[in-house]
C-alpha positions as CSV (number, residue, x, y, z in Angstrom):
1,X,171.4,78.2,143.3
2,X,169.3,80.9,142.3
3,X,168.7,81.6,138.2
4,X,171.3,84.0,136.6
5,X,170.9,85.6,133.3
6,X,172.8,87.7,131.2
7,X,171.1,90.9,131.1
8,X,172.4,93.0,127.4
9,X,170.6,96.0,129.3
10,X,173.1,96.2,132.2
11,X,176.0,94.1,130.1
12,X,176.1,92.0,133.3
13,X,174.6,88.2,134.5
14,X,171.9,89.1,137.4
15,X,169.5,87.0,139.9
16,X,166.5,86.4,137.5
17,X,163.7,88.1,139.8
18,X,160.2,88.5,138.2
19,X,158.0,91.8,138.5
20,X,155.6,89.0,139.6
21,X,156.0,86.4,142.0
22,X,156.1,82.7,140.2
23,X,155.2,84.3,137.1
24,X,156.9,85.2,134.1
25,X,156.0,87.7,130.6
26,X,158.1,86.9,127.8
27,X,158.4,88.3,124.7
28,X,160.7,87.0,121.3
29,X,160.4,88.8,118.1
30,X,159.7,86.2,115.6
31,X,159.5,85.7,112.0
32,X,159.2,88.2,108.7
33,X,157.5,85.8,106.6
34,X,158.9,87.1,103.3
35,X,160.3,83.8,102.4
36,X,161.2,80.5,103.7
37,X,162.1,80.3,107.3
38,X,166.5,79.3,107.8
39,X,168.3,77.9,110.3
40,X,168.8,81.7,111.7
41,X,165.1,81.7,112.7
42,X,165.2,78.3,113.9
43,X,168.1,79.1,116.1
44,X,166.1,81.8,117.5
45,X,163.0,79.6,117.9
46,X,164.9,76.6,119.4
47,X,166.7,79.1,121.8
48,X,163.2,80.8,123.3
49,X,161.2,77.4,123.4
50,X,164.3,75.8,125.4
51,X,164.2,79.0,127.7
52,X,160.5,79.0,128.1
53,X,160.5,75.1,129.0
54,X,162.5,75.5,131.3
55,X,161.4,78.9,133.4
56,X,158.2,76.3,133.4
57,X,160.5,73.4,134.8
58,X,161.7,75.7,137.5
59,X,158.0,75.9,138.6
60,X,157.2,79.6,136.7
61,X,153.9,80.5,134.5
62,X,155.0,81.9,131.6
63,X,153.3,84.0,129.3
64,X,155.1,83.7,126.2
65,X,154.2,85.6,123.4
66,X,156.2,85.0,119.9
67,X,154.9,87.1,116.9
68,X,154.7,86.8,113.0
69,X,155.4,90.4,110.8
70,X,153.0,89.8,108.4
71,X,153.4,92.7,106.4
72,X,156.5,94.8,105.3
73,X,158.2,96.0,102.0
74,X,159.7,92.2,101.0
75,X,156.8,90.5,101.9
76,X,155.0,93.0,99.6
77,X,157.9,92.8,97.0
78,X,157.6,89.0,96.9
79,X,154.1,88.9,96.8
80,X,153.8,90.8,94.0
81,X,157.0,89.1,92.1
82,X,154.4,86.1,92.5
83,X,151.8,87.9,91.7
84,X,149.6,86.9,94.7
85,X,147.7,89.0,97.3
86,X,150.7,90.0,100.0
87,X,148.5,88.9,103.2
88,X,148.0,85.8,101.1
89,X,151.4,85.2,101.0
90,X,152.2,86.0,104.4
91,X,149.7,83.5,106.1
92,X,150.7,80.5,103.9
93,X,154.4,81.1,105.1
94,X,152.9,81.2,108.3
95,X,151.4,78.1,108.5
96,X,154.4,77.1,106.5
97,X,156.9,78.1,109.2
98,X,154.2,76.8,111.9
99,X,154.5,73.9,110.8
100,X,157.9,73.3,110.5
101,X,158.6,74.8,113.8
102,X,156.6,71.9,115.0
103,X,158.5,69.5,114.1
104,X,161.7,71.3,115.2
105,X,159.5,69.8,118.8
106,X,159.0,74.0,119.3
107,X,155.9,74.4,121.1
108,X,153.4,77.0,120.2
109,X,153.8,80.4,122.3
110,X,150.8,81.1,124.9
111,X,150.5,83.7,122.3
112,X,151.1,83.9,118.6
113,X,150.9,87.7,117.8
114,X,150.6,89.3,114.4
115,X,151.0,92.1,113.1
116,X,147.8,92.8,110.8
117,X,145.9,92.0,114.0
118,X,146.7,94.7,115.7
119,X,146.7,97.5,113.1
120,X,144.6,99.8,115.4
121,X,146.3,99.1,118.5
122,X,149.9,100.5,116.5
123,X,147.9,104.1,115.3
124,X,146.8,104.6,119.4
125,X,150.0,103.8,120.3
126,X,151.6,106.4,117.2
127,X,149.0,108.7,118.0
128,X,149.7,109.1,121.4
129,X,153.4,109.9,121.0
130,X,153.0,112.6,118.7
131,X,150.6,113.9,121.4
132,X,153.1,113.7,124.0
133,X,155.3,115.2,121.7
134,X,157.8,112.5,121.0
135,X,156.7,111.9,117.5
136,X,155.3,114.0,114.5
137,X,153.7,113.6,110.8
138,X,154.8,115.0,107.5
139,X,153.3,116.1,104.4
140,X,153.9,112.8,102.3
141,X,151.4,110.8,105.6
142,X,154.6,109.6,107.1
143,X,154.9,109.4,111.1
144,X,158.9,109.5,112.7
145,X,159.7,108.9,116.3
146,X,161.9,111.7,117.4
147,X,164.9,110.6,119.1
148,X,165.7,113.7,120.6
149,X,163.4,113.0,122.3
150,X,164.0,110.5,124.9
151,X,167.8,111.3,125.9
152,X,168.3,107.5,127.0
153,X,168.5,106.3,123.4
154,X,171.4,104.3,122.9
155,X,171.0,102.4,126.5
156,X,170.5,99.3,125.0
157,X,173.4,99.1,122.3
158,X,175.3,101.5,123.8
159,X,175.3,103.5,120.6
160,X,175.6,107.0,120.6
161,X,172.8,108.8,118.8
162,X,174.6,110.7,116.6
163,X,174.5,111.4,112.3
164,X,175.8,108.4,111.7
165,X,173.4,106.1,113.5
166,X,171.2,105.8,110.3
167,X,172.2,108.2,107.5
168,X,171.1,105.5,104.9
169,X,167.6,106.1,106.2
170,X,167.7,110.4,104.6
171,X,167.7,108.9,101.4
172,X,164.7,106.8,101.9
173,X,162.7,109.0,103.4
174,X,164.1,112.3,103.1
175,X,161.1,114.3,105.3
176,X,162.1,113.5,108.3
177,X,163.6,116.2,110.8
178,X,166.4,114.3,111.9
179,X,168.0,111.4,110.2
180,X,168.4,109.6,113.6
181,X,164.5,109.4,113.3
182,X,162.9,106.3,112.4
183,X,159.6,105.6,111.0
184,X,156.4,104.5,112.9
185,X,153.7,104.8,110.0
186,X,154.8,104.4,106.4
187,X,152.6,106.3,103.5
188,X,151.5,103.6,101.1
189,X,152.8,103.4,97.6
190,X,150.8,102.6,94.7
191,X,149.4,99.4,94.4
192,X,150.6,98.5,98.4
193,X,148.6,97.2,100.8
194,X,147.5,99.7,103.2
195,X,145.2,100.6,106.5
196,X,143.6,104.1,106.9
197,X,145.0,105.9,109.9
198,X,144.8,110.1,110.6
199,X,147.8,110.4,108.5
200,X,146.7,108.9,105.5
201,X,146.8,105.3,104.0
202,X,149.8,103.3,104.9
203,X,151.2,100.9,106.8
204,X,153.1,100.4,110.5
205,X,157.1,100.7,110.6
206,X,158.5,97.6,111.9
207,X,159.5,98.6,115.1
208,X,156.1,99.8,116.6
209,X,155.0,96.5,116.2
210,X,156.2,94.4,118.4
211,X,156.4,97.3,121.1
212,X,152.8,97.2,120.8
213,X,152.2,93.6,120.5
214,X,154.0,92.8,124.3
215,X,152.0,96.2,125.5
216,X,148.6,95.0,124.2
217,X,149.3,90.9,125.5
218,X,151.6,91.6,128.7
219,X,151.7,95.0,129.5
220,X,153.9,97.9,129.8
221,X,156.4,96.3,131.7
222,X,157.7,92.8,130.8
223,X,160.4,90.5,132.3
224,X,162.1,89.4,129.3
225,X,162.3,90.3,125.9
226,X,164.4,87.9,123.5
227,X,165.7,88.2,120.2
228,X,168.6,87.7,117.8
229,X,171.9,89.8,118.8
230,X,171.3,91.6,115.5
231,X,168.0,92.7,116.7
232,X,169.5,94.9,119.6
233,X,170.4,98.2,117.4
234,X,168.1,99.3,115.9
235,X,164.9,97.0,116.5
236,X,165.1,96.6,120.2
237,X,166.6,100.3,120.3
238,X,164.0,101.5,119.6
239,X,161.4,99.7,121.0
240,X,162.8,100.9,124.1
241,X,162.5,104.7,122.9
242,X,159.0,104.4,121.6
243,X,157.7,102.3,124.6
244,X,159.5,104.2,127.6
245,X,158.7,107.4,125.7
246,X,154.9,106.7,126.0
247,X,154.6,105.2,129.2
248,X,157.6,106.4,131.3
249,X,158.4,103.4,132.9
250,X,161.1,100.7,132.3
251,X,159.8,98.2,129.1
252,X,161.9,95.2,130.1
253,X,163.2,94.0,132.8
254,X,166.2,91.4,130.8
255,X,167.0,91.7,127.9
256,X,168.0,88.0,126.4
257,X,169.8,88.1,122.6
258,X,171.4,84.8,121.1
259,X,174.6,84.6,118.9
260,X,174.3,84.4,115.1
261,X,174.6,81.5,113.1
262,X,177.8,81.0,110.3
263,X,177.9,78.7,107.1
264,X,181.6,77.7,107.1
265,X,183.5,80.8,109.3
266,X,181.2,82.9,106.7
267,X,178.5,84.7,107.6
268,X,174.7,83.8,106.5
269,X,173.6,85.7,103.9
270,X,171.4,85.9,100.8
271,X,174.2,87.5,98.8
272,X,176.2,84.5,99.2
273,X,173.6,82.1,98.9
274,X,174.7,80.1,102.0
275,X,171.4,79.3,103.8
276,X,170.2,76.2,104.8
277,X,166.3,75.8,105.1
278,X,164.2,74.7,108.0
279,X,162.6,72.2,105.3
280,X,166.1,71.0,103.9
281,X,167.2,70.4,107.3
282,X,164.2,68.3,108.7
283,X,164.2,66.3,105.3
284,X,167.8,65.3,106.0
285,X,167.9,65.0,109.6
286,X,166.1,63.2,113.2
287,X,164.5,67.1,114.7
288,X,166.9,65.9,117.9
289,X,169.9,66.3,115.6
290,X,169.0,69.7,114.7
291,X,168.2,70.7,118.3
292,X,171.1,69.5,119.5
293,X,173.6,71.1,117.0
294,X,171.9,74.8,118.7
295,X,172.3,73.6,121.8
296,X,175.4,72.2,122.1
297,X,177.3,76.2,122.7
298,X,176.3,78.7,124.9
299,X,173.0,80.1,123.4
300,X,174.9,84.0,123.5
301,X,177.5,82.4,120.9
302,X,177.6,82.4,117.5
303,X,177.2,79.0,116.0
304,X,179.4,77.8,112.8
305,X,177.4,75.3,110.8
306,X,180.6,73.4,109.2
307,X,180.3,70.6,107.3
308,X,179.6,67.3,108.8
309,X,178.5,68.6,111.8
310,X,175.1,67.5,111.7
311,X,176.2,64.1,111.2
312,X,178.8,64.1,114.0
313,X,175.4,64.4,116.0
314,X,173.6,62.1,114.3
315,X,175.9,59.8,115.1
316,X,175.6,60.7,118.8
317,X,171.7,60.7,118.4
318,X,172.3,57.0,116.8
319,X,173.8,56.2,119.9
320,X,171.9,57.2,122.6
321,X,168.9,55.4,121.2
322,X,170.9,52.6,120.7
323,X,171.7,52.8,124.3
324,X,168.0,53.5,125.4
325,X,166.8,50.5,122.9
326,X,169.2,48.1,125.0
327,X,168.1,49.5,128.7
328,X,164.5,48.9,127.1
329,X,164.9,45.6,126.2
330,X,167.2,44.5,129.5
331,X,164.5,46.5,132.0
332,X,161.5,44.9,130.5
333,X,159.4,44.7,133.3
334,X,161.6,46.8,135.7
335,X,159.2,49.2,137.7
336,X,161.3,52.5,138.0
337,X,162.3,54.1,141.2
338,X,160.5,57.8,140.8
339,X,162.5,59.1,144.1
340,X,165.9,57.4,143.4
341,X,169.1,59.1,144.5
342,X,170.3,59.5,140.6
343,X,167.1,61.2,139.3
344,X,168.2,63.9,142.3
345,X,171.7,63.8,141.1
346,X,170.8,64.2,137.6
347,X,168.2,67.1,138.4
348,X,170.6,69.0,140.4
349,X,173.5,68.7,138.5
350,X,171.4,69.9,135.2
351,X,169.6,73.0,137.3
352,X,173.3,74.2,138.1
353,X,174.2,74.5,134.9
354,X,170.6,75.8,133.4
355,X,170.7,78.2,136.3
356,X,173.9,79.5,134.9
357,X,172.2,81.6,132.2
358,X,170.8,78.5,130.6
359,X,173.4,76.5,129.8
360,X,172.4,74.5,127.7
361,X,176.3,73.5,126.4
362,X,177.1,72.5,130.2
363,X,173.6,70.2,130.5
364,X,174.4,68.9,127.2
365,X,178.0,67.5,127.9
366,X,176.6,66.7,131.3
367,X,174.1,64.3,129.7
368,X,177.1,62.5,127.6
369,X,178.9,61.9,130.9
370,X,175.5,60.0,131.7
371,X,175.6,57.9,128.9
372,X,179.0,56.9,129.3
373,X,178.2,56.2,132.8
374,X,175.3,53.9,131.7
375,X,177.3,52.0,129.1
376,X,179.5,50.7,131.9
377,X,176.5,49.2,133.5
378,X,175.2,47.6,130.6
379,X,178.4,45.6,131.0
380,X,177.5,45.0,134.6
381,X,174.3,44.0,133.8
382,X,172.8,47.1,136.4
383,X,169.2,47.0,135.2
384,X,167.7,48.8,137.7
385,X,169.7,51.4,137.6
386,X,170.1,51.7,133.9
387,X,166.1,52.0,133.9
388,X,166.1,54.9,137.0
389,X,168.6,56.8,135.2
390,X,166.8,56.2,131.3
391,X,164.0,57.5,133.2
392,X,165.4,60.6,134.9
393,X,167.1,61.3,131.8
394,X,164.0,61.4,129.2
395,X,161.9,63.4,131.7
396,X,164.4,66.1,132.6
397,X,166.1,66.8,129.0
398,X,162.9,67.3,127.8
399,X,163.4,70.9,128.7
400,X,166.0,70.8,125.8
401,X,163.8,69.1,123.3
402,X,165.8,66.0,123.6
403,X,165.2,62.3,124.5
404,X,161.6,62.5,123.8
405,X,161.2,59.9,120.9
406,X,160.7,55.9,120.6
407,X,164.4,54.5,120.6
408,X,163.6,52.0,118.5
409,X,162.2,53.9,115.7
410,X,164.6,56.3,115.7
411,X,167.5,53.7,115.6
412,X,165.5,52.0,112.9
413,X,165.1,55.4,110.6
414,X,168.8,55.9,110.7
415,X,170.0,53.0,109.9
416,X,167.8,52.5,107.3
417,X,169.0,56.4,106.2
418,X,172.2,55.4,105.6
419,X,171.8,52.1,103.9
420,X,169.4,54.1,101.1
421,X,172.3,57.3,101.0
422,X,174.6,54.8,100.3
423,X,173.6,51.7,98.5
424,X,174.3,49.6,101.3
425,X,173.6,46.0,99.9
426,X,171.7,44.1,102.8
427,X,171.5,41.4,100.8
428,X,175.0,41.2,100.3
429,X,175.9,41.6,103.9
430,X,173.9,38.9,104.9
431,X,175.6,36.6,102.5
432,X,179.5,37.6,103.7
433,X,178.2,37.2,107.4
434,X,177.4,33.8,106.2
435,X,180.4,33.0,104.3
436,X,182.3,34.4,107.4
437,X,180.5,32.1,109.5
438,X,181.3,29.7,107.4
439,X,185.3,30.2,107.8
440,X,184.7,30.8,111.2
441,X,183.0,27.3,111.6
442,X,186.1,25.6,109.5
443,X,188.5,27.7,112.1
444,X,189.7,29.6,109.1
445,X,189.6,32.7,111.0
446,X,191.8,34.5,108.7
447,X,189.4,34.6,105.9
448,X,186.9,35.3,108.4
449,X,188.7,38.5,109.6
450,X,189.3,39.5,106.0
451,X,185.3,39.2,105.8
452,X,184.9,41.1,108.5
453,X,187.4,43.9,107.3
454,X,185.7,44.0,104.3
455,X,182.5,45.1,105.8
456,X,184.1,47.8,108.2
457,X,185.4,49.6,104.9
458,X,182.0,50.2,104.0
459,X,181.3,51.2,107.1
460,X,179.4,47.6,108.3
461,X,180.5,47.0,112.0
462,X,180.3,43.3,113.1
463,X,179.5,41.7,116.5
464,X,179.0,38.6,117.9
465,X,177.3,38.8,120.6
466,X,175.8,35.3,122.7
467,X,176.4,32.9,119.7
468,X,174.5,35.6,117.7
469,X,175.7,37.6,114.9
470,X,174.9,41.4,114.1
471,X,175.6,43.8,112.4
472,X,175.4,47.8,112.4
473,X,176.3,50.9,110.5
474,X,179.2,53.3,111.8
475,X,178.6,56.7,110.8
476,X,181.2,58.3,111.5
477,X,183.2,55.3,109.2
478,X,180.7,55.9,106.7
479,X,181.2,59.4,106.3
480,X,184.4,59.4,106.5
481,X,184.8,56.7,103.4
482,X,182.5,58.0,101.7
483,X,184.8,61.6,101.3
């Protein structure tokens, strides 16, 4: 099975065929760093990395270029509410972001673009549009793209360019020609920061930007550009207008968007105050958690962040390590079969559904038929293959960020999680398993049971296992006491 993607250009799922053979130029607009980075843009990150890993899995180079705005009216607006230098600001949320992304286990891009780096690429690129025509400056130093212009506009969103495309735009800057226009160079205010172009001092619009950050790093035709579905009118709009416009051919081949994220069946918003940050989340949960909760729905779907979903997937997290701990332990010493049938099942059966305009909701439930699979031979005591299929597991859900960590330590941070969350008393488990014991020694097994029972309302699950007693945490009993 060949790769299919949903193309937003043709509203239709196509054969995924490179301009180049076995390579691939991607593009994602990334971050405006005029604050802390949200689950939003970690949806977005997570979405592009698993995309890019696995266009490399499928045996592609990919050129992926992912780039920072670095300056635009909130970033100067916040600077200045703090009082600091705005490019200031904007690389310390940089390497703010940077590194949380990190830990999110997204990879860096080939190419990490930004936008104050390539100032005098943007006024070429503005430059020659007004030369051609398709473009023009005003008194005040401002530069519009004219929209009449290129008579494809609206191919994209399928939005008619008509007055009520962006009438809130006349108000704000009331020389331009048309109020379809947009802006490509801004005049500076007082105080702003600024660069010196032929129009004056001012600053880039946003959306020349990242057409000429994919121009200058992968030229003037690229096979996929990505973004959030909210980026497609106007941003990606008219990127398309301005790019086409200057060169005449097509600027991307597929266009890729991903669904927006809800808090609660409401939508994510400042006004409401319903964010959740990238730092909250990786203080509270495992980074597989989090990658898992984006990946678990079609990556075109919004995704509704209700509560206690996180720590249904902790809980499935918890598991699988669990599971992976006990295969470790059993397989010591097992030598793993690299060419076994069950690493070729595994593999086929997750490229059909990552073929399937990566499918990442189809691989994931896939893997959980796996693990089922694999706690019925834990019973049978298959080693070998428990360790072959551990193995094919870890290396091929790696495309999805997934599986990558030491089972015991992850098992081990959890646990000890939700002991500290809530008060667990290890102490005072150990001494009613000993008491239990106790009763269960005297062949009072009623007591012992009401022991036991005790424990599993706090969410303390009991096994004897071999003559040996343990004990473990249930989260899902936890959380749902603990309510």
């Amino acid at each position: 099975m060949s790769l299919k993607i949903y193309n937003v250009l043709s509203k239709k799922r196509e054969e995924f065929v490179p301009r180049e053979d076995g390579k691939v130029k991607m593009y994602a607009c990334g971050i405006t760093v005029s604050g802390d980075a949200h689950i939003g843009h970690a949806y977005q990150a997570i979405i592009f990395d698993t995309i890019k890993k696995y266009l490399e899995y499928s045996g592609y180079k990919v050129t992926y270029v992912r780039n920072y705005t670095d300056v635009d009216d909130k970033i100067i607006v916040k600077a200045r509410s703090l009082g600091v230098n705005p490019l200031d600001y904007a690389n310390k949320m940089i390497d703010k972001t940077d590194r949380e992304l990190s830990l999110l286990g997204v990879d860096k891009p080939t190419i990490c673009a930004r936008a104050t780096e390539c100032i005098d690429d943007m006024i070429k690129f503005i430059q020659k549009l007004i030369d051609a025509g398709h473009a023009y400056s005003t008194d005040s130093g401002n530069v519009f793209f004219r929209v009449s212009s290129f008579p494809e506009y609206g191919k994209l969103s399928r939005i008619v360019a008509s007055d009520n495309i962006s009438s809130v735009r006349k108000e704000m800057e009331p020389d331009k020609i048309d109020d379809r226009d947009f802006a490509l160079w801004k005049t500076a205010g007082a105080d702003e920061i600024f660069w010196q172009s032929p129009w004056g001092v001012g600053r880039p619009g946003w959306h020349i930007e990242c057409s000429t950050m994919s121009m200058k790093f992968l030229g003037e035709t690229i096979d996929i550009h990505g973004g959030g579905r909210d980026l497609i009118f106007p941003h990606h709009e008219n990127e398309i207008a301005q790019s086409e416009s200057l060169t005449g051919k097509p600027f991307v081949l597929y266009w890729l968007h991903n669904g927006l994220i809800k808090i609660n069946d409401q939508k994510m918003s400042k006004s409401l105050n319903n964010g959740i940050l990238i730092e909250d989340m990786l203080r509270d949960y495992n980074y597989e958690v989090i990658r898992m909760t984006l990946l678990e729905n079609s990556y075109r779907s919004d995704i509704n962040i209700v509560d206690g979903i996180f720590e249904q997937n902790e809980e499935k997290v918890y598991m699988i390590y669990k599971l992976f701990d006990t295969i470790d332990k059993l397989g010591n010493g097992c030598i793993v079969n690299y060419d076994c049938d069950e690493y070729k099942d595994i593999d086929r059966e997750f490229r059909s559904a990552m073929d399937n305009d990566f499918n990442t909701s189809v691989a994931i439930s896939l893997l959980f038929g796996y693990i089922s699979e694999m706690n019925i031979l834990v019973r049978k005591k298959d080693i070998q293959r428990l360790v072959d299929i551990k193995y094919a597991l870890v290396n091929i859900y790696k495309v999805l960020g997934l599986l990558q960590q030491d089972s015991r330590k992850v098992v081990e941070d959890i646990k000890a999680k939700y002991i500290d969350i809530y008060k667990i008393d290890v102490l005072e488990v150990d001494r009613l398993l000993k008491k239990r014991q106790s009763m269960r020694e005297e062949k009072n097994y009623l007591e012992a049971d009401k022991i036991r029972d005790i424990l599993l309302d706090k969410g303390i699950v009991v096994k004897d296992i071999g003559g040996e007693v343990l004990w473990d945490i249930d989260i899902s009993l936890i959380n749902k006491n603990r309510l």
